[in-house]
Each structure stands twice: as C-alpha cells, then as structure tokens.
C-alpha positions in Angstrom: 44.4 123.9 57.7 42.3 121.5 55.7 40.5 118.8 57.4 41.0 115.5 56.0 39.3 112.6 56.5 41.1 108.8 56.0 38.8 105.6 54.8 40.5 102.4 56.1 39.0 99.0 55.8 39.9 96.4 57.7 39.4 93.7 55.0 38.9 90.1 55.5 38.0 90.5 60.0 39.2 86.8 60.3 42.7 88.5 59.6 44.8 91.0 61.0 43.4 94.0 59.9 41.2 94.5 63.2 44.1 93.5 65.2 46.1 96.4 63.6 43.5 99.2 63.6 43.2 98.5 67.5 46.8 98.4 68.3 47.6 101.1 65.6 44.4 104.1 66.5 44.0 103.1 70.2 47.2 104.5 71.1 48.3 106.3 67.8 47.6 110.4 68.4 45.5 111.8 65.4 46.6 115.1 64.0 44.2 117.6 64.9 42.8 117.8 61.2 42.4 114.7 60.8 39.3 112.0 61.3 40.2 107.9 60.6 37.0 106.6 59.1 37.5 102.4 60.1 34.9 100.7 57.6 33.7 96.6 58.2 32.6 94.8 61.3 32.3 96.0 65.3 32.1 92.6 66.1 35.9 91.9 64.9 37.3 95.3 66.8 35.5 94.4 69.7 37.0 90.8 69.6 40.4 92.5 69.7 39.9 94.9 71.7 38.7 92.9 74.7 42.0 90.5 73.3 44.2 93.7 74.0 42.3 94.7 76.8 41.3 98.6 75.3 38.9 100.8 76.1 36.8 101.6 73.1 38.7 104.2 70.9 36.4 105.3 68.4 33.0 106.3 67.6 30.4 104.6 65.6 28.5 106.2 62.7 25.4 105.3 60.7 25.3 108.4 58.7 29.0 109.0 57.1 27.6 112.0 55.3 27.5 113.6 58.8 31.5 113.4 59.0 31.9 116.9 57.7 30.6 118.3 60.9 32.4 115.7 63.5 35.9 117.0 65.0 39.2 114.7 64.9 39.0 111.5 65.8 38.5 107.6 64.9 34.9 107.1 63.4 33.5 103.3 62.4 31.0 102.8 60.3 29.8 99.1 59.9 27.6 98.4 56.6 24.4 97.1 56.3 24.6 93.4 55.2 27.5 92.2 58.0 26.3 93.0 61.0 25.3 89.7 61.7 27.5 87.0 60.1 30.9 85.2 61.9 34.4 85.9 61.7 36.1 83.4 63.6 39.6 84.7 64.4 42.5 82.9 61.7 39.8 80.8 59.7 39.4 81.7 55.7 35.6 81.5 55.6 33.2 83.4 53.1 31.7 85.8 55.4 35.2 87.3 55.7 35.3 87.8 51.8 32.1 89.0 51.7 32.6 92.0 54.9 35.6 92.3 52.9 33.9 93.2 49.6 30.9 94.9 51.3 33.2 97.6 53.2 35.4 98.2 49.7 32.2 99.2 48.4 31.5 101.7 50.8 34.7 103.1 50.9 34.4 103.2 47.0 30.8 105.3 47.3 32.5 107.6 50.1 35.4 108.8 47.5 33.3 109.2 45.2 31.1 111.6 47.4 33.9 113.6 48.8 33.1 112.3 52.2 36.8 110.6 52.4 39.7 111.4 50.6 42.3 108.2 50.6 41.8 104.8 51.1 44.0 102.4 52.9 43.1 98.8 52.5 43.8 96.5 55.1 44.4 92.6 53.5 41.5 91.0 52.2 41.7 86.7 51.0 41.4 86.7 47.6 39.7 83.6 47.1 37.4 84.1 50.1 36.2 87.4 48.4 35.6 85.8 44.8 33.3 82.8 46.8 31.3 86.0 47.9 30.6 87.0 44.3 33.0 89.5 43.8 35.0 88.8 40.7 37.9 90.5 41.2 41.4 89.1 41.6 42.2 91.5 44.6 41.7 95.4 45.8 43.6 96.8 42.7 41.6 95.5 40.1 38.5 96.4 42.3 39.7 99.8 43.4 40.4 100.6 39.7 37.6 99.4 38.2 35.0 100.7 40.5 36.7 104.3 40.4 36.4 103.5 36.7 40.3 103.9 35.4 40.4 100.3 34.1 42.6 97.6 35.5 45.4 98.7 32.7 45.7 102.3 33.9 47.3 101.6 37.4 50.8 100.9 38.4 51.2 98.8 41.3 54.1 100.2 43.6 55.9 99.3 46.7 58.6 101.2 48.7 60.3 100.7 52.1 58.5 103.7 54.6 59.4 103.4 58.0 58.3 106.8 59.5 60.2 106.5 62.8 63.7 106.3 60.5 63.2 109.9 59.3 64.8 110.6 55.4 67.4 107.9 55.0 67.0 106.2 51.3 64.8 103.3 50.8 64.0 101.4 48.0 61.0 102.1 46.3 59.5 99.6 43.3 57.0 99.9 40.6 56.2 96.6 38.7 55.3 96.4 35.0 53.3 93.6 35.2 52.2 92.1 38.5 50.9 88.2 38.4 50.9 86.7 35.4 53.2 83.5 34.7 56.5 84.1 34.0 56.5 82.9 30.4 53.8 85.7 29.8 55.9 88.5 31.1 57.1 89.3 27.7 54.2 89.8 25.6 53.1 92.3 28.5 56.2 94.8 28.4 55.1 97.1 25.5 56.0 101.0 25.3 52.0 101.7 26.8 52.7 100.1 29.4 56.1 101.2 30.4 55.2 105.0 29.2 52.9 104.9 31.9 54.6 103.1 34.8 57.3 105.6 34.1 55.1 108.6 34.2 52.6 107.4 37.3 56.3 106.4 39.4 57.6 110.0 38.5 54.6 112.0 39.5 54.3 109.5 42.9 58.0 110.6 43.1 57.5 114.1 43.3 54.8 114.1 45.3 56.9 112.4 48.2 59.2 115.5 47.7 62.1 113.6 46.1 64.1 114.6 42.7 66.6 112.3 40.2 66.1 109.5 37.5 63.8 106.9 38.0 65.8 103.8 37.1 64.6 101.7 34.5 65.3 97.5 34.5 66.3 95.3 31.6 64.3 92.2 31.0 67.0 90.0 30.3 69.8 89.4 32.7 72.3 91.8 31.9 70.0 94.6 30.1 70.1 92.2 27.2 74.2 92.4 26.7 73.4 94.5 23.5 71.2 92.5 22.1 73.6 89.1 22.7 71.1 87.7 25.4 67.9 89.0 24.5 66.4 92.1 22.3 63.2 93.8 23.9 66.0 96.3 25.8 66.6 97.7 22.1 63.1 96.9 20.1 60.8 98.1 23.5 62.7 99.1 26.4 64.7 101.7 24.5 61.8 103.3 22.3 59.3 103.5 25.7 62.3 105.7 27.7 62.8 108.2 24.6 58.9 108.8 24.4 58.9 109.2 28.2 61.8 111.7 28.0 60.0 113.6 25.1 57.0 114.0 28.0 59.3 115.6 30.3 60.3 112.5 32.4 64.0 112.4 34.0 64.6 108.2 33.2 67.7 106.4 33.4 68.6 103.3 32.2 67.8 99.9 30.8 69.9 98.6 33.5 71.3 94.7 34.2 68.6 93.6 37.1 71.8 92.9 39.2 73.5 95.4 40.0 70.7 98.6 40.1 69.4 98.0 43.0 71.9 98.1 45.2 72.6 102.0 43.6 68.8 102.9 44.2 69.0 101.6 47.5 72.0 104.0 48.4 69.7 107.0 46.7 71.5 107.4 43.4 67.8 106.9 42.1 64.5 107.8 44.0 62.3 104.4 42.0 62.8 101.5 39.9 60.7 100.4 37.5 61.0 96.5 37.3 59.9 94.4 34.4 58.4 91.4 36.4 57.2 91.1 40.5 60.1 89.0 41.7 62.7 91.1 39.6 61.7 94.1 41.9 59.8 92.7 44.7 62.7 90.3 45.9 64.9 93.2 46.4 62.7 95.3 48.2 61.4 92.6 50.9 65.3 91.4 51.4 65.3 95.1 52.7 61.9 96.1 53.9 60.1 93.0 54.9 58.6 94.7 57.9 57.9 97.8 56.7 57.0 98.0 53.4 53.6 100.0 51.9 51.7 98.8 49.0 51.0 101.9 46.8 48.4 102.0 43.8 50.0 104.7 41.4 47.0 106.0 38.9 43.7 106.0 41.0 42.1 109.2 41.1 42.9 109.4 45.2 45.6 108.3 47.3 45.5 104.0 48.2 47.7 102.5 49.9 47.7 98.8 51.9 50.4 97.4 54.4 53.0 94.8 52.0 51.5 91.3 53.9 48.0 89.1 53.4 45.7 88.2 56.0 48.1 86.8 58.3 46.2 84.1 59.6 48.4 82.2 61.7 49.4 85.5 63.3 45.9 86.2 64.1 45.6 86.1 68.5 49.1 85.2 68.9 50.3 89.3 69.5 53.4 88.2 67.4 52.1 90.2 64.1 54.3 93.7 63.6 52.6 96.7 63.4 55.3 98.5 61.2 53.6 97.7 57.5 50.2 99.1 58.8 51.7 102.2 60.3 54.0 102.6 57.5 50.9 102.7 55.2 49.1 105.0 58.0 51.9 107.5 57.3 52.1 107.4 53.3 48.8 107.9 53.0 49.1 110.8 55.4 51.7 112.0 53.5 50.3 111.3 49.8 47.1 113.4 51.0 48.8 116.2 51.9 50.7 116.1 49.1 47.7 116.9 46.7 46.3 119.5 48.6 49.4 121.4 48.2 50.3 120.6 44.6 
C-alpha cells in the first residue's frame, strides 16, 4: 500500500492548535503507511506537552526531503525564522501571525515538491497574520493563491464528520460566497460561480463514496415564490443548474432555504449548496458544532481545517474538544485515499 505523508500546521501557537496536535498524535495510533508531518514552533508543543504531562511523541526534522526514507510516525519540522520569537499561551500577538504564515509557506513548498500530499490547517488569527505582512484574508485565499488556482476557483465547504459515529447522514455545506456583506451577496451569485460550486461539491461528493442530487438553495426566502418575492431563482439560479446538468451533474432544486435542510440532514441529498454563509452555515453548526471539518473544494490536494478559530480563552484551561481536529484528521485521511484510488 502507498505511503502517504500528512502536512499539518499548527497555525497561530498562541492558540489551540498545539494543544490539539499533542492531545490528538500523542495518543492517536498512525496507520502503518502513514507519517504526520507537524509544521511551526517546538517551543509551543513543548509548552503543551509539559501542560499535559507527555512524553515527546514525535521526531524532529531539518531536512523534510528526507521523509521519503523515514517509516510511520509523527515528524516536526520547525522553519527557519521562528525558532526564537514568543508565543504566550491565549494572547493575539504578531509573532503568532507570523509562525503562522511562515509554516503555511512551508507546507505550500512541500506540496508542491511531492514531499506531502494534504494539508490540514490548524486556526491561524487573521489579523495577527496580515500585521506580519501577509496580505491575505485567511488560509483559503492563501492556500489558493500560492498553489496558483486564484481565490475565485475554490469552494469553501463544511460538513458534520464525526468518525467514531460510523455512516449515519450528516449535513454537509458548500457556500457560494463566503464573507462579504450581506447586501453584496447578490451581485456575487452568477452562473460561474454556481457552475462551479456545483461541480467542485459533486466531485468532493463522490470522492467520500456517496451518490444523489446535490441540493441547490434559493436566494430569497421561499426559492423566490415564482418570481413574487424575488427573481435571481429564475434569471440565475435556474440557467446555472441546466448548464450543470448538461456537464453531467445530478442537481436538485432551487429550494426555499427553510425547509431543505432538514431533508439533507435525513440523507435525501448528500450536499447543499447555500447562496450565502449564515443560510448554510447556521444549519450545519445547530447540528455539528463540535464536529464539524472545514473543507477547501478546488485546490489541487486535499485541505481541510477543524470548523473553530484560535480559541483563545480555551487555551490552558483543558476545556477545548478535540472532536473538530480529529474530525479534520480523519477527512483528510479519507480525501487522500480517495485520490489514490480514483
């Protein structure tokens, strides 16, 4: 069987992400062909492992390029440049935007090298990593970007993956648009856009092993009412699911915001597309709060991040879950897989 190896970052080290790597890979058992290459600061794991009293778990690496030839296991590799600043644990401070940025560089040159083959992010402070000088509103625009595929050729999805509950359906989103102010929301729903989102959520369907329609939201409240309430169902909506079908794509829909939910959460559909973030996002954290994996649909490998920022006030207190990281852990596992046999 192929060996793979898995890039995780443990973004801003004032946050949680060391806390999760050490209470996720000191205890988690690797699959025999399988390495876990953690990128950012020693200091930061060391902080929590001595807080979770654990024996060091992993092995430290100053030549990743050497990876190919090292068994399973959990690798670090710390990058020049960090090795000497602070991360005082819960604090928003530059130096943890800058590790941040510095370690999604890395993992960025590793992809491209072949020396890792998915990525999952650990949560990085947006503002703390633009005071560093990296001008980037978060890890998607980054990701996509510096893989060159271009901020508007990625799909941000989230679905509920809890891998201790086996098969049972869970409600899985993609977004149309992500952040912009809600008075801007129409002038970005165009057939591009939703082409893609529909094609990018179908093949990430697939890949997970899972068949059906992927469900397709309204913009107005009530899919428009036939064009009583509002009429980019008809003039956009409409036009973008008839090209998609023409591609191949099983679609279903425009459907009132209201009700389709509760059907994809039951498994009549395996996705949703949503219009807006708190159409689909509200649904899926009243369900998956704890669980839910972040998903970039559109990069050239696999990216996924646990559904929760930095978590600062969690940060020492042993009160943070565990369940988002490992349910990222797992997808990624799984997405991975997923390409080699495709």
């Amino acid at each position: 069987m192929t060996m793979h190896t898995l890039c995780v970052t443990l973004g801003d080290p004032c946050g949680l992400g060391p806390e999760l790597a050490v209470r996720l890979f000191s205890t988690e058992n690797i699959p025999e062909n399988e390495r876990i290459l953690l990128i950012g600061p020693e200091s930061a794991l060391v902080r929590e492992m001595e807080r979770y009293t654990v024996e060091p778990f992993y092995e430290r690496v100053t030549q990743p390029e050497t990876l190919g030839d090292r068994p399973t296991g959990v690798y670090l590799y710390e990058p020049f440049g960090i090795a000497d600043l602070e991360f005082p644990p819960g604090k928003a401070v530059v130096a943890g935007g800058m590790a941040a940025g510095i370690s999604l560089e890395a993992a960025v040159d590793f992809l491209k090298h072949g020396l890792v083959g998915g990525l999952l992010t650990c949560p990085l402070n947006k503002a703390m990593l633009q005071q560093a000088g990296f001008e980037f509103p978060g890890h998607t625009e980054f990701l996509s970007e510096k893989l060159g595929v271009g901020r508007d050729k990625v799909c941000m999805h989230l679905c509920g993956h809890d891998p201790e509950d086996g098969p049972d359906p869970k409600l899985r989103v993609s977004l149309v648009t992500t952040h912009p102010a809600l008075k801007d929301v129409p002038g970005l729903v165009n057939e591009e856009r939703l082409v893609l989102c529909l094609r990018l959520t179908s093949e990430f369907t697939r890949a997970l092993g899972l068949s059906g329609a992927v469900a397709v939201c309204g913009l107005n409240p009530h899919a428009g009412e036939a064009g009583h309430i509002g009429s980019e169902e008809a003039d956009i909506i409409l036009p973008a699911m008839e090209k998609a079908r023409a591609h191949g794509l099983d679609v279903a829909g425009p459907f009132p915001a209201d009700t389709v939910f509760h059907f994809a959460a039951k498994g009549q559909y395996p996705a949703v597309l949503a219009m807006y973030h708190d159409q689909g996002l509200g649904p899926l954290k009243l369900l998956h709060f704890s669980e839910a994996v972040n998903v970039t649909l559109g990069l050239p490998y696999p990216r996924t991040s646990p559904d929760h920022g930095t978590g600062y006030d969690l940060v020492g207190t042993g009160k943070a879950s565990v369940k988002s990281f490992r349910a990222a852990y797992d997808m990624l596992h799984r997405l991975m897989r997923s390409q080699e046999t495709a």
